[in-house]
N, C-alpha and C positions, 0 to 999 in steps of 0.2 A: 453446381448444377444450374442450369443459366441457359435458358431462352431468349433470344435478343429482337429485340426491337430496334433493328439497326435503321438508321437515314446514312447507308454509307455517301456523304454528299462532304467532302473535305471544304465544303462553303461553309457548310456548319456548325465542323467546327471551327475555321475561323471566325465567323458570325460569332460563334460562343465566346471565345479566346478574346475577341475585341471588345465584345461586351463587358467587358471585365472594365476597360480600361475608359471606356466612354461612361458608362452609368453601374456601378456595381447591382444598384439597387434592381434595374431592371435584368442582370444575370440572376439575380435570386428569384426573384419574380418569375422570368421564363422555368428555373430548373422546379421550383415548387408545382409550376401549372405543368409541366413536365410530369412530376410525378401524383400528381392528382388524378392526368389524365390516365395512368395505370391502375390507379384502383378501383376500376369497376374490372377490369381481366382479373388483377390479383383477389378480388370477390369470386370470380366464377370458375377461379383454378381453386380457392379453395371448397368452393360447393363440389367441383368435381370430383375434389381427394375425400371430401365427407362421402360420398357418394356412390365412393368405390366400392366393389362386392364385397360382400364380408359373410364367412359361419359362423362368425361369434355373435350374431344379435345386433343391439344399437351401436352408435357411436357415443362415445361419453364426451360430452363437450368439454366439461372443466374439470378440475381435479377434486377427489374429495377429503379428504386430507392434506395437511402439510406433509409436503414429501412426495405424497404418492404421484405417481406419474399419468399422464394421457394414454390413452387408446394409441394404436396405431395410425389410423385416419386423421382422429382427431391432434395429433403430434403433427400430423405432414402439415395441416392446414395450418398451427399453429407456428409452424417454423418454414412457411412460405413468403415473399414481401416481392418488394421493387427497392432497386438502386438504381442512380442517372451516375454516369462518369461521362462528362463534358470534354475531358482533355483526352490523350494520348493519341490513338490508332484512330478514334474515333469517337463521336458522340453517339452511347449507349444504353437505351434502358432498360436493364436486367429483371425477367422476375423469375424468380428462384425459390428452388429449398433450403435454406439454409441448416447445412449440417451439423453444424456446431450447437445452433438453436432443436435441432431433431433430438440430438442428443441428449439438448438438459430436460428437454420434458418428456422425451420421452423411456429415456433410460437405456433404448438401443443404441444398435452399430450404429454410427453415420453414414456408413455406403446406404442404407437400406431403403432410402430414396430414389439411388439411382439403380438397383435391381428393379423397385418397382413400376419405375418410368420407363423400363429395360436398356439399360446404355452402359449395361455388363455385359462380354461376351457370353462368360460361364453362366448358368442358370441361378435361380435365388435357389440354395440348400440350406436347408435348419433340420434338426431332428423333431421329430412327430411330438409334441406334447414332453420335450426333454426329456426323450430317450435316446439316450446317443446309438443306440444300437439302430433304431428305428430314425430312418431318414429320407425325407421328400424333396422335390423340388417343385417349386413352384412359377408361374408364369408371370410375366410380367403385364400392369395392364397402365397401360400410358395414362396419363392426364393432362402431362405440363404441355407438351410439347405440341396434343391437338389442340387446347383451348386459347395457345399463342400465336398458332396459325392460322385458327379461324380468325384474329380479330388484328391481324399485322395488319391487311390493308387499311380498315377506319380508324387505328390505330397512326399510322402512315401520316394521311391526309386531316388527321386532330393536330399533330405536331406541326406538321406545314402550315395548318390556321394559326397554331401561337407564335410562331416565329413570324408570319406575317402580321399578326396583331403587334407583335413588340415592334416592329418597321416601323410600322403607322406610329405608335407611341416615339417610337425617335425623329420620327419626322415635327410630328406636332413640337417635340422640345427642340428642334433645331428650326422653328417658324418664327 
């Protein structure tokens, strides 16, 4: 489940690709300031999944036992991040739920992210308080996908400032 922050600009990746071979050092460099600059979004998607409606009361931040698992909210948040992939189609920075992470803490399905984000046809169904006879559906209420689009433009135009800060830095070493 993957909102992107695309620069579809095939210069970029080249620019990335060469970077490699000119200065490694400054590839790592850009992809770190890459993903630094995602974690103020990756903050405010996870305020938004803490934040999401709830009948049960609080949100449990942390777990209280060994073993025991997270809240629902608090699971989405804690199995949200960013990833950069530089190469392929494109240069990409991801931020997502990661399902697999949903799963270890919090002991559900992995779909359960993306019913809630709604990017299921069918409806979210579970039985009412594990009654299998007794069964709801419930709605979906977005979080990832509005908090990635409010902020793709500044977003946009942060990655354009470090790519053109790395320039400036290759220029200065090739003076």
């Amino acid at each position: 489940m993957a909102d992107t922050f695309k620069v579809d600009n095939k210069e970029l990746v080249a620019f990335y690709k060469a970077l490699a071979q000119f200065d490694p050092e400054l590839k790592k460099a850009l992809r770190k300031r890459l993903i630094e600059l995602a974690k103020p979004v990756v903050a405010e998607v996870k305020a938004a999944e803490l934040g999401l409606p709830s009948k049960g009361g609080e949100v449990l931040q942390t777990r209280k036992k060994k073993g025991a698992t997270l809240g629902f909210r608090a699971s989405l948040a804690a199995a949200t991040k960013s990833d950069f992939n530089g190469t392929g189609r494109g240069a990409a920075l991801h931020v997502r739920v990661s399902t697999s992470r949903f799963l270890a803490v919090s002991g559900r399905p992995r779909t359960l992210p993306y019913y809630m984000e709604g990017r299921r046809k069918r409806p979210w169904r579970h039985p009412v308080f594990g009654n299998k006879d007794n069964w709801t559906s419930q709605k979906s209420k977005p979080f990832l996908g509005e908090v990635v689009s409010r902020n793709k433009p500044a977003f946009a135009l942060a990655v354009e400032n470090s790519v053109n800060d790395v320039v400036k830095e290759i220029q200065h070493k090739i003076k």
